[in-house]
C-alpha positions, 0 to 999 in steps of 0.5 A: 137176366135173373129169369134167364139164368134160372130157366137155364140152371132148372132146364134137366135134372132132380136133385134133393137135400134133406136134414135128419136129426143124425145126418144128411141125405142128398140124390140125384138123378143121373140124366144128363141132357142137352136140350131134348138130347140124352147126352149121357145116362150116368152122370155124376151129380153128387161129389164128395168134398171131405169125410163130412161135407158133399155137394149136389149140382145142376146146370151147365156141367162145365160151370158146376165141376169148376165150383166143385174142384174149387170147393175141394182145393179151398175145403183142403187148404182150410184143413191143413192151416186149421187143422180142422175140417171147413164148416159147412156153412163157410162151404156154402158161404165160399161158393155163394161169394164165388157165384156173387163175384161172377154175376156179370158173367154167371155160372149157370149152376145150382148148388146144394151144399150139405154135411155135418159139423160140430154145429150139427147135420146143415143142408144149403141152397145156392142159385147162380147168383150167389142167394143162399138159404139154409134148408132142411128138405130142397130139390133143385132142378126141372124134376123138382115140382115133382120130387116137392110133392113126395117130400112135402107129404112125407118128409119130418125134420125129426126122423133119422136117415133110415126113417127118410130115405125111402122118402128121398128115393120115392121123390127122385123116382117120382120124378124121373118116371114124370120129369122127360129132363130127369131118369135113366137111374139115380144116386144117393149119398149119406153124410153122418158122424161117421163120414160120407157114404154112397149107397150101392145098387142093390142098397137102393134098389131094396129100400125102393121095392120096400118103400 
């Protein structure tokens, strides 16, 4: 079941998650496909959860929206009884103990779960059935083979965000132009002290011309 289930949750899309000493950096493309057909070219892959947490998904887009308003209902309970923001590993921890609970009937998606906290910038990987890692650069989907080549020769755990993104950018064009599964444009959000932030168009557009 377990092959199956990954077949299923790698079948389109790159998405990318990778620490720095001052935030996070998550993207995506923004393909969304159904077998060989081009179901819509502007998806939504990158959702913001609070000012400090966000999460990446791929996989049945059904199954991963569910995980995503679960995320935030819990990630805003967790604030008003503690009045402080919901820790990005227990963020991790509450969607891999969902996908865990369902296992004989999983949710066929994958999750990358990243933010900053008091404990400093985190960045999770979760599969369908509840596994989770800490990373410090991921890329989950079918265009993730591709995105590893670009990021295993540039990414450093000691940069800052300004110093990675072109890295990041670089990946996911990489594998849009190479993954059928993976194109037509891409997002990129930044999660720092300061909160989260989407880059626009032109932001992007700049920092790939020059990278």
């Amino acid at each position: 079941m377990r092959e199956t289930i990954d077949r299923l949750a790698l079948k389109g899309t790159t998405t990318i998650g990778v620490v720095c000493t001052d935030g996070v950096i998550l993207s995506s493309d923004t393909r969304v496909t159904m077998g060989y057909f081009v179901a819509h070219k502007k998806g939504k892959k990158i959702y913001q959860i609070d000012d400090h947490l966000a999460m990446t998904i791929s996989g049945s887009v059904a199954d991963a929206q569910r995980v995503v308003e679960i995320l935030k209902v819990n990630a805003r309970l967790y604030k008003l009884n503690t009045g402080r923001p919901m820790p990005v590993n227990s963020a991790a921890r509450l969607i891999a103990n969902l996908f865990f609970s369902a296992r004989l009937a999983p949710l066929i998606a994958q999750i990358l779960v990243g933010g900053v906290d008091d404990t400093g910038p985190h960045v999770f990987s979760l599969d369908p059935f509840g596994s989770l890692t800490e990373e410090k650069c991921v890329a989950t989907g079918s265009g993730s083979p591709i995105a590893y080549g670009v990021l295993e020769d540039k990414y450093k755990e000691d940069a800052k965000i300004e110093d990675i993104l072109s890295v990041v950018l670089r990946a996911v064009d990489s594998a849009m132009k190479r993954d059928t599964a993976s194109g037509d444009s891409f997002d990129l959000a930044t999660i720092t002290e300061k909160g989260y932030r989407e880059l626009g168009d032109e932001e992007k557009k700049n920092i790939l011309r020059g990278s």
